[in-house]
N, C-alpha and C positions, 0 to 999 in steps of 0.2 A: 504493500500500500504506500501509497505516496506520504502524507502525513508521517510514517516510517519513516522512509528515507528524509526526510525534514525534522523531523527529531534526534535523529544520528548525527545530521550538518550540522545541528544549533550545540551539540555536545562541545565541539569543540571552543565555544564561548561559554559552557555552561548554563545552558537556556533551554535544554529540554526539559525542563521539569516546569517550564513557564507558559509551555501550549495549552492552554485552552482549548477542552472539546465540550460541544454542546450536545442536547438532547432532540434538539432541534436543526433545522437546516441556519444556516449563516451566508449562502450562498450568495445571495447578492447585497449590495450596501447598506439597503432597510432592513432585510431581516438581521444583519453582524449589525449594525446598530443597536438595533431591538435587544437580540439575547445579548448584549453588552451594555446597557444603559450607556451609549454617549451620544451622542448626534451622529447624524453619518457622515457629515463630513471629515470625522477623524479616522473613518476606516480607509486607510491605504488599499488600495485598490490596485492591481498589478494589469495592465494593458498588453497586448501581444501586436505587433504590425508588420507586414512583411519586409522584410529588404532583401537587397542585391547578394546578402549572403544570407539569406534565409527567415531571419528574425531580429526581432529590436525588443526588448524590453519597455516599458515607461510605467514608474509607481504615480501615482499622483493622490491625489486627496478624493473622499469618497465623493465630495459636490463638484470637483472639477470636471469639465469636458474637453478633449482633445479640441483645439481651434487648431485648425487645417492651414492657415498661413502660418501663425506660429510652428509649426512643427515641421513645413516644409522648407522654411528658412532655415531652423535648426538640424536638418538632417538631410537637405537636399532630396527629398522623397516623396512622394504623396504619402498621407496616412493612410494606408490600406490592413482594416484589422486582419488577423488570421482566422479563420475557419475554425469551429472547435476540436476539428480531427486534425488540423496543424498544431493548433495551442495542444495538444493531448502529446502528440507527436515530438515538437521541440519541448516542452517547457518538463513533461511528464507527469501534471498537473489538467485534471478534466477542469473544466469551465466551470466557476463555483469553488474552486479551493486551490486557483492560480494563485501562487506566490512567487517570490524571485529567488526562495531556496531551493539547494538540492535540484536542480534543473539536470535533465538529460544529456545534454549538451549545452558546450560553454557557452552563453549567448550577451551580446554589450544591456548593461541594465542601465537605464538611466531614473535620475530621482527628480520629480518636479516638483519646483519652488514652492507651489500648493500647500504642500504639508506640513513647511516650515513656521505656519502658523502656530503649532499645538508644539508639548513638551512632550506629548507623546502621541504615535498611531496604534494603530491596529489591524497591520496585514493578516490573511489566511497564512493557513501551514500545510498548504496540502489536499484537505480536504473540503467538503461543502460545509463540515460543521466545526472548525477549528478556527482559532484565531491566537497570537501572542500579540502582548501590546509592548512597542520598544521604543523609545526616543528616537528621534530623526537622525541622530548618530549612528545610534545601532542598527538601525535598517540601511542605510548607506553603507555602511561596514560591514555587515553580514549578507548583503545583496550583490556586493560588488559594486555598486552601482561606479559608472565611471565619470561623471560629474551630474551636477544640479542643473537643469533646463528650467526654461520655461515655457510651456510648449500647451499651457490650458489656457481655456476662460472657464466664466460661469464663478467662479470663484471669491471672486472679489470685483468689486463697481468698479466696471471698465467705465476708463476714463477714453470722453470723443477724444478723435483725432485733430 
């Protein structure tokens, strides 16, 4: 089980004993909100998009939404999401308890500004009913991520141009 191999990776910071499983599903940002009493916007939420070698990563915040000029600046690409038989594929993670641990293969993770809101999030671990909650530190440090973007709206009062 995936969740498994995600509890094994966070050993090595000593964080497996920090996963949270529910009784309930968590699968999308209302329900990990829900069984987690916070807002959703503090569920980190892991994105899958295609690129020219296969895959991109992107965490963002649970209220953010990919803005499509943002993200095509930042990565010269259109945002084209994956499939859930690609995200199952690269990430090894079913849709509903994508996280940016323990991935199948190595893939660029990146972390969006979004989240730098809170002192802390709450990515999945794997499954549709897990979650660990870790500083913005921690999740950039245990994700890989390879730098901070900023590649959302929805998130904060866009200012007109």
């Amino acid at each position: 089980m995936a969740i498994d191999k995600v509890r094994e990776y966070l050993k090595q910071w000593g964080k497996e004993g920090d996963i949270r499983e529910f009784e309930t599903s968590s699968a999308t940002v209302e329900l990990a909100a829900e069984v987690l009493g916070v807002t959703p916007s503090r569920i980190a939420k892991t994105l899958s998009f295609k690129s020219e070698d296969g895959a991109v990563l992107i965490i963002t915040a649970g209220d953010a939404r990919i803005d499509n000029a943002r993200f095509k600046s930042e990565f010269n690409m259109k945002a084209k999401m994956l499939t859930a038989e690609e995200v199952l594929e690269y990430t090894g993670h079913a849709v509903g308890g994508v996280c940016p641990f323990a991935l199948n293969q190595e893939l660029p993770v990146y972390s969006d500004i979004s989240m730098k809101r809170f002192t802390t999030v709450f990515p999945a671990c794997g499954s549709s009913n897990s979650a660990i909650e870790l500083t913005c530190d921690e999740l950039e440090s245990y994700s890989g991520s390879l730098k901070w973007v900023d590649v959302c709206k929805g998130w904060r009062e866009e200012q007109p141009d």
